[in-house]
C-alpha positions as CSV (number, residue, x, y, z in Angstrom):
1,X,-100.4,-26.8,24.1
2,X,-99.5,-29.9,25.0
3,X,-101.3,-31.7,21.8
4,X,-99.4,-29.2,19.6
5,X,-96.3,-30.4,20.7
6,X,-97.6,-34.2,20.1
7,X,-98.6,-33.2,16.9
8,X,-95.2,-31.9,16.1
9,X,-93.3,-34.4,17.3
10,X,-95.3,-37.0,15.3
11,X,-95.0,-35.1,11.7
12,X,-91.3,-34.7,12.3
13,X,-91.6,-38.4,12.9
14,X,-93.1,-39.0,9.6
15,X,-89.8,-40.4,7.1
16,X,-90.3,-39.3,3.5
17,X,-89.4,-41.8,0.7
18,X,-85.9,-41.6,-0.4
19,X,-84.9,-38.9,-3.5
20,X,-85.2,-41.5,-6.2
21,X,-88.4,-43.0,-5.5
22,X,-89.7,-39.4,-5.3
23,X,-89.6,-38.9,-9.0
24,X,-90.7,-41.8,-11.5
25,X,-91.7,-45.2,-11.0
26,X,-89.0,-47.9,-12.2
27,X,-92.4,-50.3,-12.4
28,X,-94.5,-51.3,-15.2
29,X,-96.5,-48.6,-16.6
30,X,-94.0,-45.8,-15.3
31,X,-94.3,-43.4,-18.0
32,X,-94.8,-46.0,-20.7
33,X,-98.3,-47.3,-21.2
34,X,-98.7,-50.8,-21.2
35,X,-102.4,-53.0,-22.7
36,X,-103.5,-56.3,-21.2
37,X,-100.6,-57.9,-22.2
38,X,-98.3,-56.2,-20.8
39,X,-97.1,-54.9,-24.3
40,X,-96.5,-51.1,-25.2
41,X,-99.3,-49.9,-26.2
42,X,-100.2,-46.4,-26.5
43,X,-104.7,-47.2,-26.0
44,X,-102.9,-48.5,-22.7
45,X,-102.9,-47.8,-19.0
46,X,-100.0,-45.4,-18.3
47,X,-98.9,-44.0,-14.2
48,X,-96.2,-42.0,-13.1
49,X,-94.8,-43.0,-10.0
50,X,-96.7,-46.3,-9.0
51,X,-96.8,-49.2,-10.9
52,X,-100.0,-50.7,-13.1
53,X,-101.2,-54.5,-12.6
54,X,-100.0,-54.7,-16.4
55,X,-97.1,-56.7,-16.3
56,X,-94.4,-56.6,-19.0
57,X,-93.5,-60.7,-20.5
58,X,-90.2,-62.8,-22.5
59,X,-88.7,-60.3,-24.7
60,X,-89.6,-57.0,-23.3
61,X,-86.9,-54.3,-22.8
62,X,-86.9,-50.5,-21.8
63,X,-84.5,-47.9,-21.4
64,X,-85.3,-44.8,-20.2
65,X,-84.0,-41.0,-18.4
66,X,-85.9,-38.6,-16.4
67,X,-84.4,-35.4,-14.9
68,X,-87.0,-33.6,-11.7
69,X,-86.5,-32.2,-8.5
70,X,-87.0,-33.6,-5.2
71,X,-88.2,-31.9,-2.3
72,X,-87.9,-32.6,1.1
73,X,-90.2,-30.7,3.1
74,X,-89.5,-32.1,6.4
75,X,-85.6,-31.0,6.0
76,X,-86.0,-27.8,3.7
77,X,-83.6,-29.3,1.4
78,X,-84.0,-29.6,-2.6
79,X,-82.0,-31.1,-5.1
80,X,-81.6,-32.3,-8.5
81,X,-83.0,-35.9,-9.0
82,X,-81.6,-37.4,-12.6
83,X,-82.9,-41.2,-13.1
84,X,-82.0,-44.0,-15.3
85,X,-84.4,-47.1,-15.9
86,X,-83.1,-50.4,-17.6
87,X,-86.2,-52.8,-17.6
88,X,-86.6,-56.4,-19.0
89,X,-89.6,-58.9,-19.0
90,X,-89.6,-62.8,-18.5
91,X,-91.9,-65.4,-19.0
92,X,-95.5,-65.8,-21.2
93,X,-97.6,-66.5,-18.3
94,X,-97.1,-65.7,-15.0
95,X,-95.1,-62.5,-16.4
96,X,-92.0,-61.4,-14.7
97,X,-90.6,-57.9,-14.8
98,X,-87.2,-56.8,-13.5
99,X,-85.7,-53.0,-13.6
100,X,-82.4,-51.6,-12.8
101,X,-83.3,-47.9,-11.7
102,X,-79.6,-45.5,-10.7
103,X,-79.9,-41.9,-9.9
104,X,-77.7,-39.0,-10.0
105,X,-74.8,-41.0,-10.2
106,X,-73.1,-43.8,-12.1
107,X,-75.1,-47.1,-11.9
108,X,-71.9,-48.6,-10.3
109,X,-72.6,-46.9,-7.0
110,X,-74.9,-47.3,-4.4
111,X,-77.7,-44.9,-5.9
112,X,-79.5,-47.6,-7.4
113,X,-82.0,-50.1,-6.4
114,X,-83.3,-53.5,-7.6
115,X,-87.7,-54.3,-8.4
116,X,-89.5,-56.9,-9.4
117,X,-93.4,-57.6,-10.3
118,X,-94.8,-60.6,-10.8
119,X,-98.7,-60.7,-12.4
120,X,-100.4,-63.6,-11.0
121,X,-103.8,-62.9,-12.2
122,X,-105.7,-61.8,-15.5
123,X,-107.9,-59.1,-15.7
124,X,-111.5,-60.4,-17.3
125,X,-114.4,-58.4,-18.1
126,X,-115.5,-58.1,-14.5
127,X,-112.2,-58.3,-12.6
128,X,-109.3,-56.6,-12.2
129,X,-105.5,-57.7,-13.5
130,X,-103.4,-58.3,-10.0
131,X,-99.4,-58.3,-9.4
132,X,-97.3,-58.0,-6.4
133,X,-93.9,-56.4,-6.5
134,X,-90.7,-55.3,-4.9
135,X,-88.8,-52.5,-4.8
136,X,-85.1,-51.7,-4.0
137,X,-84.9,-55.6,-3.5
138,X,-81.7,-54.8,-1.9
139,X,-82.1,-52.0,0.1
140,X,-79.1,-50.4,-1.3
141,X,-80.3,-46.7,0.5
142,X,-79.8,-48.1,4.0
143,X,-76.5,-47.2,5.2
144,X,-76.8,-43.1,3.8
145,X,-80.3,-41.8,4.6
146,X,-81.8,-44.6,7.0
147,X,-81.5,-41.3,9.3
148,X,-84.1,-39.1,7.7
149,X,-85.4,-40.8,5.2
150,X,-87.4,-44.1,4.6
151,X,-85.6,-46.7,3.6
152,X,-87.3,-49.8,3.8
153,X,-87.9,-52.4,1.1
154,X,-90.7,-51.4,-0.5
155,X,-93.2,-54.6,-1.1
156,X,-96.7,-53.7,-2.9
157,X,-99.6,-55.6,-4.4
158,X,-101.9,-53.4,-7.1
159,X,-104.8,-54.3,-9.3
160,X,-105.5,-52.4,-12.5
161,X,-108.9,-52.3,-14.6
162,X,-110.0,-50.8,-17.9
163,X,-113.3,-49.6,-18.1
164,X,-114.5,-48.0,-21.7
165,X,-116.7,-45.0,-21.8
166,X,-118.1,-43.7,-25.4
167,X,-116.1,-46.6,-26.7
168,X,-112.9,-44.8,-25.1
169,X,-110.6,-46.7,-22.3
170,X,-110.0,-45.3,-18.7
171,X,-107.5,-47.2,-16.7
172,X,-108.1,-47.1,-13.0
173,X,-105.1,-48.3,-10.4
174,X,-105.5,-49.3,-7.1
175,X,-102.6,-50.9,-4.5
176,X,-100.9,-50.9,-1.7
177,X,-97.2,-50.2,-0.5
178,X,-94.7,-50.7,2.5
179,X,-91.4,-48.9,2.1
180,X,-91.6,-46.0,-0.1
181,X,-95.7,-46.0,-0.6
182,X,-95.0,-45.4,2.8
183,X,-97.6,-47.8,4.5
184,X,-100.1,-46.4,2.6
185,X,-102.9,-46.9,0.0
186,X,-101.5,-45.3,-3.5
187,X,-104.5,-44.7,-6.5
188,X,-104.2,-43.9,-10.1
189,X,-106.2,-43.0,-13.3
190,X,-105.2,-42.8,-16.9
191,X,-106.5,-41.9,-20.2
192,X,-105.2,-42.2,-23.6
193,X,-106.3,-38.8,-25.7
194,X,-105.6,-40.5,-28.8
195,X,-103.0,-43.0,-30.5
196,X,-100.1,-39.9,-30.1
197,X,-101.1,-38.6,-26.2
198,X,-101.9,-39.5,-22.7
199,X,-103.1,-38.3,-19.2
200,X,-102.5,-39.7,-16.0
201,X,-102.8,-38.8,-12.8
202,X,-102.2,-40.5,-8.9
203,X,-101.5,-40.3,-5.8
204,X,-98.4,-42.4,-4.9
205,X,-98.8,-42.0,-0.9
206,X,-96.3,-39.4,-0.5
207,X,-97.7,-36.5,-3.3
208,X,-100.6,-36.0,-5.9
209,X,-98.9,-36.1,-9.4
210,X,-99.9,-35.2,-12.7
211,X,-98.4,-36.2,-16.1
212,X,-98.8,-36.3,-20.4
213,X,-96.9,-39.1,-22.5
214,X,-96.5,-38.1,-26.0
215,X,-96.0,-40.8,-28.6
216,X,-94.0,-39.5,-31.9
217,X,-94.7,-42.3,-34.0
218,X,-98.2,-43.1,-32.8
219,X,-100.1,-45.8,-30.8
220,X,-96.8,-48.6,-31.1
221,X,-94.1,-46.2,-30.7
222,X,-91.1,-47.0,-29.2
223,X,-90.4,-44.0,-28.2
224,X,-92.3,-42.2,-25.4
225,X,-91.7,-38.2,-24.2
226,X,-93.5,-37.1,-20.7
227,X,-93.3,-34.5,-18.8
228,X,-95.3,-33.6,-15.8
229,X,-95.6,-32.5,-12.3
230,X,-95.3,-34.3,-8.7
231,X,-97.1,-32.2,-5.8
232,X,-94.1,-31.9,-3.1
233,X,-91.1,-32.5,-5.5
234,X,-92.1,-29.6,-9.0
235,X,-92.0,-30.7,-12.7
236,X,-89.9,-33.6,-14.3
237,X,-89.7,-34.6,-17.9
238,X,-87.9,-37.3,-19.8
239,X,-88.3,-40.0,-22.0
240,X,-88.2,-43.8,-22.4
241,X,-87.6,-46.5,-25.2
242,X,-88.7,-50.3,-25.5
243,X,-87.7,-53.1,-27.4
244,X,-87.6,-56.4,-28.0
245,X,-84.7,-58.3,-27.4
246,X,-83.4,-62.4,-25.3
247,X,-84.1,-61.6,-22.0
248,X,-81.2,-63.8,-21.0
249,X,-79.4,-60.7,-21.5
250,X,-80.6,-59.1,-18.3
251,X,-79.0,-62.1,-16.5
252,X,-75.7,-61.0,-16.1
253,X,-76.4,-57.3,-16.1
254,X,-79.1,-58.3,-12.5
255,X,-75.9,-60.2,-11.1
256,X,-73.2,-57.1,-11.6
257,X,-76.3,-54.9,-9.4
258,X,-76.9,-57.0,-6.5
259,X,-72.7,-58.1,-5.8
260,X,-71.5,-54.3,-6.3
């Protein structure tokens, strides 16, 4: 009885990530599949909601919008979970990537949160690309669900490694996350069906999730339509957009998020 009640006591204990980070990933390789380079790439490594090693360089720019549901299981509480992604890349080599992410609300509010990833290492033909990152640099979630929900900045390191099989990539992803990967290990594989579709799957140390990203204009579209499912939160779909464009722009636009 008395190890029922323990057991109890410590699941309720257990703080889920907050609704936004229980959706899509504002990181490279959420929902837009990324080569070596860190370039869009449709015969490249694509995740759902944990980043890939891939990093994104100078001129670089994504826009995307996702709509899914987020489930709280230890508070029996659903709700809608709309997301907005504004990324930009810096650098030739080491590559920096930045993202803007806001959810269910205008990106002037507090629903929004700051990441960064930095690749420091290249992936060769026996070892794996490795980046570190940060997410919700700023912490912006603290003051409204630090209650019930975790909160904590969420800082990560990941490697990411092709390996080809019948002369066909497979994209395995390995890290490991503090604040919203929840102290935990998260693991991911992807495929790329052809130039037009991909697979991917993970586990992003909350939920198991499962997801397709179809390409309309083949391999080096800019566009990129995905819909899926994550295992605790239901389906989500949306799409993204890259670019290329003076990453000076996302300057001013990084200054206006952290001072609101």
């Amino acid at each position: 009885m008395l190890g029922c009640i323990i057991f109890s006591t410590a699941c309720w204990a257990i703080k889920v990530p907050v609704t936004q980070y229980a959706n899509v990933s504002p990181l490279p390789g959420g929902c837009i599949a990324l080569n070596q380079d860190g370039k869009p790439d449709g015969q490249g490594a694509m995740q759902i909601n944990i980043p890939v090693a891939y990093t994104p360089g100078n001129g670089y720019t994504s826009l995307g919008a996702f709509s899914g549901e987020h489930l709280d299981v230890y508070y029996n509480d659903a709700e809608q979970n709309g997301t907005g992604v504004l990324a930009f890349g810096f650098g030739g080599w080491p590559r920096l990537y930045g993202s803007a992410m806001a959810v269910s609300s205008w990106i002037a509010d507090d629903s929004k949160a700051v990441s960064l990833q930095l690749q420091c290492i290249k992936e060769t033909d026996k070892t794996p690309a490795v980046a570190v990152g940060i997410q919700d640099l700023l912490n912006k979630e603290w003051k409204q669900y630090r209650q019930k929900m975790n909160t904590k900045v969420g800082y990560y390191a990941v490697a990411t490694k092709k390996f080809d099989i019948d002369d066909k990539p497979i994209y395995t992803t390995l890290g490991y996350g503090a604040g919203k990967f929840l102290n935990r290990p998260f693991v991911g594989l992807s495929y790329p069906i052809n130039n037009h579709l991909s697979i991917a799957s993970e586990y992003d140390g909350y939920q198991i999730n499962a997801g397709l990203g179809w390409r309309p204009k083949g391999r080096y579209s800019p566009f990129t339509i995905v819909a899926g499912f994550n295992g605790k939160c239901g389906p989500f779909f949306g799409g993204s957009a890259t670019g290329t464009t003076n990453s000076t722009w996302a300057v001013p636009i990084g200054l206006y998020l952290i001072y609101q």
